[in-house]
LUMFIZA-86467 format. One record per residue (C-alpha): x, y negated, z negated; residue in one letter; residue number from 0. Coordinates in nm, 3 decimals. Example, Ala and Ser with C-alpha at 12.3 -4.5 7.8 and 13.67 -1.06 7.14 Angstrom:
REM LUMFIZA-86467
<X = 1.230&Y = 0.450&Z = -0.780&code = A&pos = 0>;
<X = 1.367&Y = 0.106&Z = -0.714&code = S&pos = 1>;
REM end
This chain:
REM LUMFIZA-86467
<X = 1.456&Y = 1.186&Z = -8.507&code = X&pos = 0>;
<X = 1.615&Y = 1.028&Z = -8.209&code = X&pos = 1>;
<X = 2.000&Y = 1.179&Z = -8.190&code = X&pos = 2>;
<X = 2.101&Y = 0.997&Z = -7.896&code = X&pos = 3>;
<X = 2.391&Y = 0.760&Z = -7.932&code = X&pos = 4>;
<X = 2.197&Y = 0.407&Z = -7.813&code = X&pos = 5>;
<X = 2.315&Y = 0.107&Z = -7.746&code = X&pos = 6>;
<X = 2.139&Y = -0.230&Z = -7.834&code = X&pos = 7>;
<X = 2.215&Y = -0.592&Z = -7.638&code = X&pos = 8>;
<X = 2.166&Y = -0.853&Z = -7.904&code = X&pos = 9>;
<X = 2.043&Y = -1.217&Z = -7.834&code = X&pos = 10>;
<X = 1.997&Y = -1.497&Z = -8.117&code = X&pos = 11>;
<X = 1.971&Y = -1.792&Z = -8.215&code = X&pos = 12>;
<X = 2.297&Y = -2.017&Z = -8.364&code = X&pos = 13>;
<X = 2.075&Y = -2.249&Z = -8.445&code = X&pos = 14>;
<X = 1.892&Y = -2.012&Z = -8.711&code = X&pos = 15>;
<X = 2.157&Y = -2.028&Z = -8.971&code = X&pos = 16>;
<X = 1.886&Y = -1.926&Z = -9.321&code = X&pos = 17>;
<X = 1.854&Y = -1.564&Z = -9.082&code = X&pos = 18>;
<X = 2.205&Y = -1.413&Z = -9.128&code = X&pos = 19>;
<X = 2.084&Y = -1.188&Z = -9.402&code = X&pos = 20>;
<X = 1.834&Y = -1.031&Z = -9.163&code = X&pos = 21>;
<X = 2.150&Y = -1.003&Z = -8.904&code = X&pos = 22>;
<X = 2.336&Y = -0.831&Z = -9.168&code = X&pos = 23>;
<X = 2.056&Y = -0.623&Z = -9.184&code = X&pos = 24>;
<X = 2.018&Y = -0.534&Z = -8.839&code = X&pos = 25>;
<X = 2.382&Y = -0.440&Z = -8.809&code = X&pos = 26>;
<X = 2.393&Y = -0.225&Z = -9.070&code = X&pos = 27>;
<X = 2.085&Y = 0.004&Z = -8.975&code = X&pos = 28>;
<X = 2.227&Y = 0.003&Z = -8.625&code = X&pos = 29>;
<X = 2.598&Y = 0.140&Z = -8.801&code = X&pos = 30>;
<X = 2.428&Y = 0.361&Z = -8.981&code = X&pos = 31>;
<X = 2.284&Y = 0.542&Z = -8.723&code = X&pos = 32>;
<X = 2.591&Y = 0.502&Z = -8.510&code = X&pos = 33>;
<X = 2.446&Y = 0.248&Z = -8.218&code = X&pos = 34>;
<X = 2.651&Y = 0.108&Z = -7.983&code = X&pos = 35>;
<X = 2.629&Y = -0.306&Z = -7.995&code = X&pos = 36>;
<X = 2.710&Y = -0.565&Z = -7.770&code = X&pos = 37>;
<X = 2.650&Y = -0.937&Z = -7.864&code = X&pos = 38>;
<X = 2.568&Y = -1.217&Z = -7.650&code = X&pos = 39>;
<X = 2.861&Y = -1.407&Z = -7.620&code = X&pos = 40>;
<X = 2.751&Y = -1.790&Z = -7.751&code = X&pos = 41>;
<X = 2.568&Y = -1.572&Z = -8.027&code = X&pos = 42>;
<X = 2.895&Y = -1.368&Z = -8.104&code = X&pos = 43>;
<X = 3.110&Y = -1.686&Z = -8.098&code = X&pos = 44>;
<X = 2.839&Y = -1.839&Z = -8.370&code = X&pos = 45>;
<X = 2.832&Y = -1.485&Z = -8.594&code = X&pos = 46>;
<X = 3.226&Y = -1.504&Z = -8.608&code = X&pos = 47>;
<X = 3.247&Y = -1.845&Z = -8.717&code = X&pos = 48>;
<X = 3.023&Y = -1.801&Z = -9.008&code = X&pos = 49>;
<X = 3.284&Y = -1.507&Z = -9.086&code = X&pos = 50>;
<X = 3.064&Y = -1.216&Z = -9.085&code = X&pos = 51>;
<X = 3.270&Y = -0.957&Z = -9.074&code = X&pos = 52>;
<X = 2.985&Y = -0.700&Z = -8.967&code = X&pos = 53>;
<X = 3.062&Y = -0.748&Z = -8.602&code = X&pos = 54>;
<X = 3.405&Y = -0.641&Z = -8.593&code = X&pos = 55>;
<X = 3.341&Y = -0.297&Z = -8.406&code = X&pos = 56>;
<X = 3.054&Y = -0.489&Z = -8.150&code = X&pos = 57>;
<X = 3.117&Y = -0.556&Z = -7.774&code = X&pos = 58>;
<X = 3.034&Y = -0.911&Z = -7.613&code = X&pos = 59>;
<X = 2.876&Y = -0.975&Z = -7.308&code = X&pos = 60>;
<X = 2.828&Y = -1.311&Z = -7.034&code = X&pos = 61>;
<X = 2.529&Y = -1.388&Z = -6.835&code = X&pos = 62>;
<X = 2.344&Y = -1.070&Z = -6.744&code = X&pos = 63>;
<X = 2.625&Y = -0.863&Z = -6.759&code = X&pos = 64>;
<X = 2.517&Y = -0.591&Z = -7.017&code = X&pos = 65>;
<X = 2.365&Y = -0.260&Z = -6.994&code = X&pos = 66>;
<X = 2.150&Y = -0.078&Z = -7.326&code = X&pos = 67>;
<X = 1.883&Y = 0.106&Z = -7.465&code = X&pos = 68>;
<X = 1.720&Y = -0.191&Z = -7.589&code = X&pos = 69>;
<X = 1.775&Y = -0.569&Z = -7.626&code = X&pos = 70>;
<X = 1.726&Y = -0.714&Z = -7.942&code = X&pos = 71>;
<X = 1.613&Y = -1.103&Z = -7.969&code = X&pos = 72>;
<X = 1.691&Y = -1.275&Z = -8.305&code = X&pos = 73>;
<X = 1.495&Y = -1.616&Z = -8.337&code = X&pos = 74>;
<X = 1.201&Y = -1.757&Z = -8.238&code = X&pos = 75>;
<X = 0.966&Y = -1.722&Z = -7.920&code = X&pos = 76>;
<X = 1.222&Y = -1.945&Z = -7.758&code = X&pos = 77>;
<X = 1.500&Y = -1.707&Z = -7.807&code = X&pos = 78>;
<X = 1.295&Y = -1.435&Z = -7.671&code = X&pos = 79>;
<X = 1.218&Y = -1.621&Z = -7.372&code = X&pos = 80>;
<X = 1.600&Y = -1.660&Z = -7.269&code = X&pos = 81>;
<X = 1.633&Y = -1.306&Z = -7.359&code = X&pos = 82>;
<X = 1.373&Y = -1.171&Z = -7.142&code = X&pos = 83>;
<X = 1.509&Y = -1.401&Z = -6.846&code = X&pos = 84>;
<X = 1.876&Y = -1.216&Z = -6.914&code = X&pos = 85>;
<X = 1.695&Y = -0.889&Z = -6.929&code = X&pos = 86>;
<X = 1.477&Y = -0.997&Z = -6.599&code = X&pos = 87>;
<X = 1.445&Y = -0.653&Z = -6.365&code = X&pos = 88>;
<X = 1.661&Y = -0.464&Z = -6.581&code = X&pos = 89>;
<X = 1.398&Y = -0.309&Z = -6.734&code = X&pos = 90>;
<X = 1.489&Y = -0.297&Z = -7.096&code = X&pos = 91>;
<X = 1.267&Y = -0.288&Z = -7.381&code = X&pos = 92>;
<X = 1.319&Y = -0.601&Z = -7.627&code = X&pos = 93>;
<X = 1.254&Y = -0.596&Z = -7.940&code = X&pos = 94>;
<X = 1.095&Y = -0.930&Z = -8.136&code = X&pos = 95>;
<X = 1.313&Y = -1.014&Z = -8.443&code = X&pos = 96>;
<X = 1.125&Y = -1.336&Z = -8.604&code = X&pos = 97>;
<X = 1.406&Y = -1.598&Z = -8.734&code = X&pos = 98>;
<X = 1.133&Y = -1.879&Z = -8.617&code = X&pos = 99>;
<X = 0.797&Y = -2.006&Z = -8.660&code = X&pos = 100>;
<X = 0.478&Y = -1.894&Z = -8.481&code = X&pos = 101>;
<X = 0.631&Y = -1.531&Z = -8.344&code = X&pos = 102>;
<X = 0.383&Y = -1.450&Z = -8.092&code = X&pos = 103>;
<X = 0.604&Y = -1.295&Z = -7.909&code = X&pos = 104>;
<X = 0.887&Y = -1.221&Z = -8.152&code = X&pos = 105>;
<X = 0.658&Y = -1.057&Z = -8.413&code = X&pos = 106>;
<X = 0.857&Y = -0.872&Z = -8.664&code = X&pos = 107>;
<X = 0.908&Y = -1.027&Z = -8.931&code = X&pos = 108>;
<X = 1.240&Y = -1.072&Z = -9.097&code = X&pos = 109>;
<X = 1.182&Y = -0.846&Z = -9.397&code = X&pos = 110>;
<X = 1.079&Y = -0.563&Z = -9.162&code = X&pos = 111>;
<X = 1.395&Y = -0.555&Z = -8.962&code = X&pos = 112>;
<X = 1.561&Y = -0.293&Z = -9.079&code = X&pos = 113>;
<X = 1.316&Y = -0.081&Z = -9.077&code = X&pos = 114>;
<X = 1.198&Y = -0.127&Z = -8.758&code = X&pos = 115>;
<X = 1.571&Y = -0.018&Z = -8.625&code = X&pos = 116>;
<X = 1.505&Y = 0.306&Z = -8.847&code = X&pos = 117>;
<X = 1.156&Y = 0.338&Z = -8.681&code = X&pos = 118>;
<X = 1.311&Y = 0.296&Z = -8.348&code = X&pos = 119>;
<X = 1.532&Y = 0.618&Z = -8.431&code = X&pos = 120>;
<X = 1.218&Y = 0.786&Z = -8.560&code = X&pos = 121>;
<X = 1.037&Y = 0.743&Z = -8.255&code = X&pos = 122>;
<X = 0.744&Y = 0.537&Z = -8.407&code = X&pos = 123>;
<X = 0.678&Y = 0.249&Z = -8.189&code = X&pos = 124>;
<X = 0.528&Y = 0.205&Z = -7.847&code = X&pos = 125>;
<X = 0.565&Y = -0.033&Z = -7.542&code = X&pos = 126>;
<X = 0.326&Y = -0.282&Z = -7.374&code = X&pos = 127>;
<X = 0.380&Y = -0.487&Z = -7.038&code = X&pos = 128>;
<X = 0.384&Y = -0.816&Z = -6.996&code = X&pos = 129>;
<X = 0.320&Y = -0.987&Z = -6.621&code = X&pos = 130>;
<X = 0.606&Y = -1.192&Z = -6.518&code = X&pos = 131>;
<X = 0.576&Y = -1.445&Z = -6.219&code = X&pos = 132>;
<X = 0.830&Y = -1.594&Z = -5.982&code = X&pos = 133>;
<X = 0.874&Y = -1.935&Z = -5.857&code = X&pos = 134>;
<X = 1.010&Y = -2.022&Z = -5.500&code = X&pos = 135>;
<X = 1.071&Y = -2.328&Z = -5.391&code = X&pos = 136>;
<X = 1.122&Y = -2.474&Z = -4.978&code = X&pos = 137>;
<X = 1.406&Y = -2.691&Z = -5.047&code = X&pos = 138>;
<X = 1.662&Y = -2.481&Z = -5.124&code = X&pos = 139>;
<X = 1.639&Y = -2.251&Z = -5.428&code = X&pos = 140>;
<X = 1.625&Y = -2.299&Z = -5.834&code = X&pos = 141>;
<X = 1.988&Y = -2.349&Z = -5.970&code = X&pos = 142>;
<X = 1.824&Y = -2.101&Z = -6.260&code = X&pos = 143>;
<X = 1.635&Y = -1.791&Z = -6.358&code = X&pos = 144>;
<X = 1.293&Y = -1.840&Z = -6.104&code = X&pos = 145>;
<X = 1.098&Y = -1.557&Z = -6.351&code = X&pos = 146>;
<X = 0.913&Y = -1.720&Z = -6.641&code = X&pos = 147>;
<X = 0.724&Y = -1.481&Z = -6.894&code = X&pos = 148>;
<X = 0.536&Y = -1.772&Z = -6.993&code = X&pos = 149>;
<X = 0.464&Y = -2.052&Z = -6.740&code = X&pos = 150>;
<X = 0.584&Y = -2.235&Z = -6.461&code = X&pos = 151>;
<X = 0.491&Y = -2.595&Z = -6.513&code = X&pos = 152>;
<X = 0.544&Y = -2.930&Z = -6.262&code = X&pos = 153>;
<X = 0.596&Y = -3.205&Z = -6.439&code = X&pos = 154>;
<X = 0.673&Y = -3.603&Z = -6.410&code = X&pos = 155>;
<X = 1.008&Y = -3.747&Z = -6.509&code = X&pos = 156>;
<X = 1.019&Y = -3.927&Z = -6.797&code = X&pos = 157>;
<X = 0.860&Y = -4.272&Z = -6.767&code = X&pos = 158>;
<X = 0.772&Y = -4.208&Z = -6.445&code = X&pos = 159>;
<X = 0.383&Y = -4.248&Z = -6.318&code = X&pos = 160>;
<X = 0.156&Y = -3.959&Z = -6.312&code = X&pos = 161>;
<X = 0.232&Y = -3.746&Z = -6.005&code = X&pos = 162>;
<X = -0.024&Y = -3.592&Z = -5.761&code = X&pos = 163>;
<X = -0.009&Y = -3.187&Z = -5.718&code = X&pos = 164>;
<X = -0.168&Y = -3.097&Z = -5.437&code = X&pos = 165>;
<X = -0.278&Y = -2.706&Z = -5.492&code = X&pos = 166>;
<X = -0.385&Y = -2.422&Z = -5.256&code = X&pos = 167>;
<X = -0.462&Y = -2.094&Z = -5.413&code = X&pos = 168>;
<X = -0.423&Y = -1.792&Z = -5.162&code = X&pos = 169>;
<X = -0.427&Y = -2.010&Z = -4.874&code = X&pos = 170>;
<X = -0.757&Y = -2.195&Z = -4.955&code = X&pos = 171>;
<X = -0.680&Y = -2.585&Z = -5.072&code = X&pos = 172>;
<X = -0.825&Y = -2.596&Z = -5.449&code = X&pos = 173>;
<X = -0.797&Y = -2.996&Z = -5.536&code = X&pos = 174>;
<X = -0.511&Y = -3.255&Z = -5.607&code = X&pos = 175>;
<X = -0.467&Y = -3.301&Z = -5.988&code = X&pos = 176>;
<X = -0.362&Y = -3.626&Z = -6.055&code = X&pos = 177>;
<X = -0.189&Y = -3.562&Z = -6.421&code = X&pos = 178>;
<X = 0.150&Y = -3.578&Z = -6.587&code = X&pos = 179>;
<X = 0.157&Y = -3.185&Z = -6.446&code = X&pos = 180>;
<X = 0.039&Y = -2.853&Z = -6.426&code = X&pos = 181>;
<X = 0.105&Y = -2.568&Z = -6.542&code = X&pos = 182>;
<X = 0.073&Y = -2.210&Z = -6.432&code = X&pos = 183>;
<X = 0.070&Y = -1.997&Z = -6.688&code = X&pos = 184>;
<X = 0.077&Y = -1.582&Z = -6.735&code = X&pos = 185>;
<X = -0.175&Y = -1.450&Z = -7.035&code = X&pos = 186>;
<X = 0.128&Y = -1.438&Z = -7.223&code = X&pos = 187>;
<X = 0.202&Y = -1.777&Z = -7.204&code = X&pos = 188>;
<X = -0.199&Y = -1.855&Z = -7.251&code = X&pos = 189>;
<X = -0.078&Y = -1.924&Z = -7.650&code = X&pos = 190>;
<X = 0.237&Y = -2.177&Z = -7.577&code = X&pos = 191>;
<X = 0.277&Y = -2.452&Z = -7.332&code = X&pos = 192>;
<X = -0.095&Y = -2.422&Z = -7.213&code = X&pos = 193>;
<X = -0.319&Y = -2.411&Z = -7.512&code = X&pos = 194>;
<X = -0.141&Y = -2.705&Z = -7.620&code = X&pos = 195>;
<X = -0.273&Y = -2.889&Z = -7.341&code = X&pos = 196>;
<X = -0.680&Y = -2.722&Z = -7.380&code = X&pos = 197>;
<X = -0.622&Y = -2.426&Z = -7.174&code = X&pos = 198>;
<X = -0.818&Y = -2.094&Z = -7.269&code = X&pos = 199>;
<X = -0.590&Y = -1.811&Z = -7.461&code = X&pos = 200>;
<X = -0.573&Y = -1.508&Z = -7.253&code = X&pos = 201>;
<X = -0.562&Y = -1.148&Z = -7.331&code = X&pos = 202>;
<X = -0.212&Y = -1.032&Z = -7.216&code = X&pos = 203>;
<X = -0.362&Y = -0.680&Z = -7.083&code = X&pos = 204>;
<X = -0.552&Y = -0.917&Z = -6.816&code = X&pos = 205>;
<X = -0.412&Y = -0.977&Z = -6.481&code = X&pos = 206>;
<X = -0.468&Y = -1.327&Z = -6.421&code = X&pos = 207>;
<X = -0.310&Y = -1.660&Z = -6.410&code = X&pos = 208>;
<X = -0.458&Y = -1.964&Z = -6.529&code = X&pos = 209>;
<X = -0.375&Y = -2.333&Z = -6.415&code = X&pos = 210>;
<X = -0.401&Y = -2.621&Z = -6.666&code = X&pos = 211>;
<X = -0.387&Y = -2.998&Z = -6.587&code = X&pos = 212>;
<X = -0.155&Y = -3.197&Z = -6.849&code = X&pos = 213>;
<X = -0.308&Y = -3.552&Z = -6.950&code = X&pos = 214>;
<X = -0.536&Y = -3.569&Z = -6.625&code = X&pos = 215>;
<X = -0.649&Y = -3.864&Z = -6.464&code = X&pos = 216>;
<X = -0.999&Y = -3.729&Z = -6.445&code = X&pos = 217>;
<X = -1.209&Y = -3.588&Z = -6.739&code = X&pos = 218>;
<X = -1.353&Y = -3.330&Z = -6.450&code = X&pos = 219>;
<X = -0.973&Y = -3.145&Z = -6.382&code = X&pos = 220>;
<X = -0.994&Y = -2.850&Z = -6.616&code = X&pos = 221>;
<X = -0.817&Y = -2.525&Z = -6.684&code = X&pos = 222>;
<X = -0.931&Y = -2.229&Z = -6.441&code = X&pos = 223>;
<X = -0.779&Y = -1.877&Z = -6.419&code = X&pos = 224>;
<X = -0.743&Y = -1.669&Z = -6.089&code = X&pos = 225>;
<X = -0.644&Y = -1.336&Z = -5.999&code = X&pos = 226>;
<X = -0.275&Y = -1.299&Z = -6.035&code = X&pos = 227>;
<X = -0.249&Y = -1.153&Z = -5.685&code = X&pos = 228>;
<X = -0.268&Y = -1.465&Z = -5.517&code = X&pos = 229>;
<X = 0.031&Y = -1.723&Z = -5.443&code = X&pos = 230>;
<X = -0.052&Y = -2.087&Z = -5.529&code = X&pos = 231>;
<X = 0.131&Y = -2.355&Z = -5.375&code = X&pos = 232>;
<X = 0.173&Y = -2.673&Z = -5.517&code = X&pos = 233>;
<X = 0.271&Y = -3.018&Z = -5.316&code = X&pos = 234>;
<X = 0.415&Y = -3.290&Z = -5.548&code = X&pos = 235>;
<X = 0.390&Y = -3.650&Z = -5.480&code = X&pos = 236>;
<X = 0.574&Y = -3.894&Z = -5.729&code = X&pos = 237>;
<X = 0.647&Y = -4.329&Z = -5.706&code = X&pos = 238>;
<X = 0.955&Y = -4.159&Z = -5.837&code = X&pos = 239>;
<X = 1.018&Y = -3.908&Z = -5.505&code = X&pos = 240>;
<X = 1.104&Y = -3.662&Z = -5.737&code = X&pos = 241>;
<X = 0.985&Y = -3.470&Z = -6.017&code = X&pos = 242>;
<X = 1.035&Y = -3.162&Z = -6.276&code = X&pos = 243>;
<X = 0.985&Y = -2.788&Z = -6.259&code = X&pos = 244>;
<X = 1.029&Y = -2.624&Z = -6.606&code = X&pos = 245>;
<X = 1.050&Y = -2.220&Z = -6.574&code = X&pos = 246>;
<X = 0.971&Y = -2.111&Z = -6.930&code = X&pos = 247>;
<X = 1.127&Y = -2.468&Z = -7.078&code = X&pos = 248>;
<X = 1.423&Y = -2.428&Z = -6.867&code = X&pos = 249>;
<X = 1.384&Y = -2.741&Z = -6.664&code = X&pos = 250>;
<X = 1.542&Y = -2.916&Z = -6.321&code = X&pos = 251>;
<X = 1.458&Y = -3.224&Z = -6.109&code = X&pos = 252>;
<X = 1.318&Y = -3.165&Z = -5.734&code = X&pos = 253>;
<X = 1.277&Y = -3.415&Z = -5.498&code = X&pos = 254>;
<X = 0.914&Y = -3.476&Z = -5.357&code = X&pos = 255>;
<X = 0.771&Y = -3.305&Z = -5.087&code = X&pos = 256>;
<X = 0.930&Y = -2.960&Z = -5.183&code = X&pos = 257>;
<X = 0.659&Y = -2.705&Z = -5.246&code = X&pos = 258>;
<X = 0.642&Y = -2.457&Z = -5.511&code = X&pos = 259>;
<X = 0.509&Y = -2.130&Z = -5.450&code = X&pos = 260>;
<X = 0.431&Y = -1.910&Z = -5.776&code = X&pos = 261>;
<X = 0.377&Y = -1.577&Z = -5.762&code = X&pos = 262>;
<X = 0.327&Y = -1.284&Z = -5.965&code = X&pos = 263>;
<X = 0.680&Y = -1.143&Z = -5.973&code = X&pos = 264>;
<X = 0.806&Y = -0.780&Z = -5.912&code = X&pos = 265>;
<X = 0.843&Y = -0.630&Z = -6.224&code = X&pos = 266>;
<X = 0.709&Y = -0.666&Z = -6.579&code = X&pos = 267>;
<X = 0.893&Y = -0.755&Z = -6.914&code = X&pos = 268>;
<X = 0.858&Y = -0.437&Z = -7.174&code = X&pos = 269>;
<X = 0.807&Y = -0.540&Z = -7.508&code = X&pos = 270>;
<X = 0.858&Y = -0.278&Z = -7.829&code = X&pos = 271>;
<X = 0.580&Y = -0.317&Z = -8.092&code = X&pos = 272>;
<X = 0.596&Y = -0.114&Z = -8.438&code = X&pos = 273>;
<X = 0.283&Y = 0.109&Z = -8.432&code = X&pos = 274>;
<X = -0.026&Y = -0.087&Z = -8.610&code = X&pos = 275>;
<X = 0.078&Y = -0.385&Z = -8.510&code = X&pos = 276>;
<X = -0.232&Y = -0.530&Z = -8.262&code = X&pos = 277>;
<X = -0.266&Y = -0.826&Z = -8.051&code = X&pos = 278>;
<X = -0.593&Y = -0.966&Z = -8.161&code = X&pos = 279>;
<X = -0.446&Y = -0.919&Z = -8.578&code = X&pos = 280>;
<X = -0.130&Y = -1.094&Z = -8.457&code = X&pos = 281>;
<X = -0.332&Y = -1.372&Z = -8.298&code = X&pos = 282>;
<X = -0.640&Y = -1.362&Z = -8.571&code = X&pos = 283>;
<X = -0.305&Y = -1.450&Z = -8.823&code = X&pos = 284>;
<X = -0.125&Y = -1.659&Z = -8.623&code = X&pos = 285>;
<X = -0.419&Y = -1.867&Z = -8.493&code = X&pos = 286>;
<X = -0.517&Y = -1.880&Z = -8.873&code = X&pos = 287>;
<X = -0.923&Y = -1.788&Z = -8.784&code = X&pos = 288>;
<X = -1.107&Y = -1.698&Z = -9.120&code = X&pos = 289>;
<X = -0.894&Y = -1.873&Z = -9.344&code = X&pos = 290>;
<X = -1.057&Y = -2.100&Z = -9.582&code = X&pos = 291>;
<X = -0.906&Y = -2.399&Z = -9.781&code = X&pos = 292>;
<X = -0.901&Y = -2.411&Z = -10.160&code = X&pos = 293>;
<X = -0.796&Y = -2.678&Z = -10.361&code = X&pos = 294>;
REM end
């Protein structure tokens, strides 16, 4: 039994409004075993307005400005994302609390949330890494967070013509993809932005990046993975002189001719998993493989 006094950062979802019973929940293991809590602050503003009065004795937090134990992400894999871009270098374990849909990342499910705080106390859970790369950009720098856990994608502007992305991998030119964008992806992200465009799903233990074309021009521009210790650099060309990087869905306009270097980044994102919960059951149920239809 874990005595320590611990504190938890929590991150959620105010757009996940059938979930407050699992919240509840949450709080009240982490009172019960006498955890220090601090909120995010747009999640905290949300909480008091639906007049829960749990949060009373919890701290709030802005930005990046929090120190804990462990972060705790309440919503979907897109709630997770912006948490593990707050939690960035910080080294933090989070911990996957699923108020959403798929949960491939945020893969406890709502009824085992309580627990899972008690197993947390009890010391039965383990870690695993996930790669995290960077993206840095000539012109300037990114307004936002330049880590993505997922992928860093280019991508045309609305209406706009396909663009051109000129890519060199390590230094040696690989092709131009002329597409609606690319997208880098880690193996984490091998399950979101990128398999919906017919890239391969990755094993997250692997360290490689793969680079999928989105609606190319040519039937021969198809997905390839690489070693993660090389930088690719990608030249844009747009009719529309600019065009979009999106960092894990967080996405800004940059004018053409900037290049984008991505590489893999510094540090690694720690994720907590309950023991006997394993990647390839997660994805087996997730993915749905095996299941048969009956009418």
């Amino acid at each position: 039994m874990n005595s320590d006094k611990l504190q938890f950062a929590i991150f959620g979802n105010e757009y996940s409004s059938h979930g407050l019973c699992v919240v509840k929940d949450v709080l009240a293991a982490l009172k019960r075993h006498g955890a220090e809590v601090v909120i995010d602050r747009q999640y905290y503003d949300y909480l008091f307005g639906t007049g829960m009065a749990d949060i009373d004795s919890c701290g709030v937090f802005d930005g990046s400005d929090f120190s804990a134990d462990y972060a705790i992400s309440m919503g979907g894999d897109g709630t997770f994302l912006r948490a593990a871009s707050r939690v960035g270098v910080k080294g933090i374990p989070i911990v996957g609390i699923n108020l959403g849909h798929l949960g491939f990342l945020a893969d406890i499910a709502p009824d085992e949330a309580g627990d899972t705080i008690d197993a947390i106390y009890r010391g039965e859970y383990r870690f695993v890494e996930r790669s995290v790369v960077e993206a840095v950009v000539s012109d300037g720098e990114i307004s936002g967070c330049p880590y993505a856990l997922n992928e860093v994608a280019v991508l045309k502007r609305d209406m706009a013509s396909m663009i051109s992305v000129r890519t060199t991998i390590g230094g040696e030119y690989l092709t131009t993809y002329k597409a609606d964008g690319l997208i880098v992806s880690t193996p984490t992200g091998s399950t979101a932005y990128s398999l919906s465009n017919g890239g391969p799903i990755i094993a997250p233990s692997t360290d490689v990046l793969c680079l999928t074309p989105v609606a190319p021009h040519s039937l021969s521009a198809r997905p390839i993975v690489i070693g993660d210790d090389k930088e690719i650099e990608l030249e844009v060309c747009s009719r529309s002189h600019n065009f979009l990087i999106a960092i894990d869905g967080r996405s800004e306009k940059l004018h053409e001719g900037t290049i984008v270097t991505i590489r893999k980044a510094p540090f690694t994102i720690h994720i907590l998993k309950r023991l006997g919960k394993q990647y390839l059951k997660n994805l087996r149920e997730k993915m749905s493989w095996g299941a048969t239809n009956t009418k």
